[in-house]
N, C-alpha and C positions, 0 to 999 in steps of 0.2 A: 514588557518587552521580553522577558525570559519565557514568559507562555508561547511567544513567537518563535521563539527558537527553541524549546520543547517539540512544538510541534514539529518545527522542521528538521529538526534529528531524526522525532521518531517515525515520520516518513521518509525519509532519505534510507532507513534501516527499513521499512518496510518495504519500500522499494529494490533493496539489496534483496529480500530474499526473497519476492518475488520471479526475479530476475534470475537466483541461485535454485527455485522451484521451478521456474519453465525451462531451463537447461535440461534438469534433468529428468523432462518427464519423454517417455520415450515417443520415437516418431508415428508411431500408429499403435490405436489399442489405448487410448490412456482411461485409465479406470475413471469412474464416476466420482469417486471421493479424491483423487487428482485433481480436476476441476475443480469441483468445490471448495478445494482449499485454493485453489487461486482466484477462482470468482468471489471468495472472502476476503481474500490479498485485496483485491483489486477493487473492491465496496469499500474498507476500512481503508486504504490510500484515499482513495475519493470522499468521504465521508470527512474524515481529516484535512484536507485540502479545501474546503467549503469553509470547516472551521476556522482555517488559516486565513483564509480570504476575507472572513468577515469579521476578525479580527485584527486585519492590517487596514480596514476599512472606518475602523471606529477610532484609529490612531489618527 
């Protein structure tokens, strides 16, 4: 049960900065390696959440 809420911490924090990374990327113009840190956010959220899933599946 603690791997369940591992996970869910450490996406909940990944999700925080996510969220604290698209704030402040500016309205037009955003550089190439801007995305790419949130298209990595946003793989590693999802990637985790799979994990989660089929771990609350085996419970």
């Amino acid at each position: 049960m603690s791997k369940i809420n591992d996970l869910t911490d450490k996406i909940e924090k990944l999700k925080v900065e996510l969220a604290d990374l698209e704030e402040s990327l500016p309205a037009h113009s955003v550089r190439p390696h801007q995305m790419m840190k949130v298209e990595a956010l946003e793989e590693e959220i999802e990637k985790m959440e799979g994990e989660l899933k089929t771990l609350k599946e085996t419970i």
